[in-house]
N, C-alpha and C positions, 0 to 999 in steps of 0.2 A: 446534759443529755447523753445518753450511753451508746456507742456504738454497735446497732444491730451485728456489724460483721463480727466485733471482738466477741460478743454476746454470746453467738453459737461457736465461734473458736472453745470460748469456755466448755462450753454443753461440750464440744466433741471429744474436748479431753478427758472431762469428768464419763463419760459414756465410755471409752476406752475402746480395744478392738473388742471384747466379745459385745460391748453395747450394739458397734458400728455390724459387727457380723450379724447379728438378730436382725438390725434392722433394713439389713440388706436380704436375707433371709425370711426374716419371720413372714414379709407377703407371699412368698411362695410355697416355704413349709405347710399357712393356715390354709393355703388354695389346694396343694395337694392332702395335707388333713381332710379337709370338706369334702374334695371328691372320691378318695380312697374308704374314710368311714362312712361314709353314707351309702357306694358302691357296696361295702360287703357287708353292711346291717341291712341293705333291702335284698342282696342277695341272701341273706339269713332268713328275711320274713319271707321271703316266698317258697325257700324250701320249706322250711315251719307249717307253712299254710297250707302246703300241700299244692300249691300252681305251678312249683316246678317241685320235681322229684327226689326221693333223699339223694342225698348229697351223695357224688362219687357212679351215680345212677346215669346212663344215657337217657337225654331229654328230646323229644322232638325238634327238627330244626327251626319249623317255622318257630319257636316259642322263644328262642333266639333274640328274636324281633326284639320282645320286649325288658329285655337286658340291655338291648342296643338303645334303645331307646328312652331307659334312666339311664342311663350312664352319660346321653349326648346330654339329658341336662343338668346333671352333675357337671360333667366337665362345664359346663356354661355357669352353673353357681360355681364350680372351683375359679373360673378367673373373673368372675364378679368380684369373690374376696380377697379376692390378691391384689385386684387395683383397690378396694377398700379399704383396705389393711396400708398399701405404700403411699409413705407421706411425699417421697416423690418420684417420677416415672414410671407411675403406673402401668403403662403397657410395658417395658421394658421389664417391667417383672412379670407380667402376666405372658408374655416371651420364652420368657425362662421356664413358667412353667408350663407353657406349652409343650416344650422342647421337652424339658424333664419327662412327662405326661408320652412324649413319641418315641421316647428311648426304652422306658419301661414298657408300653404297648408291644413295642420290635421285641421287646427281649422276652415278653410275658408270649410273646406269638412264637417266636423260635422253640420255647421251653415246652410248649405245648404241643407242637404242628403235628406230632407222629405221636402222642403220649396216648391216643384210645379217643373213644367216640362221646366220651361222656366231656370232653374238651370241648364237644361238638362240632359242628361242620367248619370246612376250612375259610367259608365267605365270613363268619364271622370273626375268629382276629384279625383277620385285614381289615375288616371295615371299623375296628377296635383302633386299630392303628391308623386311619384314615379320618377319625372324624377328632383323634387327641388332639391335636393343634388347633382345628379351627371351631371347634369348641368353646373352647379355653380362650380363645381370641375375640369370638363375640361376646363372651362373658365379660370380659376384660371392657369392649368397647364400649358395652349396656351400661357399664358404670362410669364409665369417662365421659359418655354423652348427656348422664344424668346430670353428673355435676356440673355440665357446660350450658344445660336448660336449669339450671337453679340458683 
């Protein structure tokens, strides 16, 4: 009978550190992929479609709204697949990239604050920056709870 511990000592070695790095990574990277491309392919279609303005153009503020509002659930599919993706500690990566997710918010808001109007109004990076974590944490939860009812 084989010892399950020597078993994955084996697996860990044969995986190596870029194996271990990926796989400490990869739920985060695929969480922040999901939210990032799907963020700027819908913000494509709508300039495309003409619902918001070409590009570089000041857009109404209320219209705001509804950028804020795929992107809150994005961020919720990006930590869905982060605990999807982690074979183990799920929230602790969807954690990470929460965090990741509110460093780049602060930072995309700093770069932006004074850059012109087509950045658009100031309520909205804040509240960019305000809903990256806990976003990303219910996404996270929606999947950990699933697997706990199945």
């Amino acid at each position: 009978m084989e010892d399950p511990g020597m078993l994955r000592i084996t697996r860990e070695r044969r995986l190596g550190r870029i194996g271990r790095a990926l796989r400490r990574a990869g739920p985060v990277l695929a969480g922040l992929l999901t939210t990032v491309v799907l963020s700027v392919a819908t913000d494509a279609a709508m300039h495309a479609s003409g619902i918001f303005p070409p590009m570089g153009q000041p857009m109404a503020d209320a219209l705001f709204l509804l950028p804020l509002v795929y992107r809150s659930g994005f961020g919720v599919l990006g930590g869905y697949v982060a605990a999807l993706v982690a074979c183990r500690r799920p929230m602790a990566h969807v954690a990470v990239l929460g965090l990741v997710g509110l460093v780049l918010s602060v930072l995309g808001t700093v770069a932006t604050w004074d850059a012109g109007p087509e950045f658009g109004p100031k309520w909205y990076p804040l509240a960019v920056v305000a809903i990256a974590f806990p976003t990303t944490w219910w996404g996270g939860l929606l999947r950990v709870r699933r697997l706990g009812s199945t």
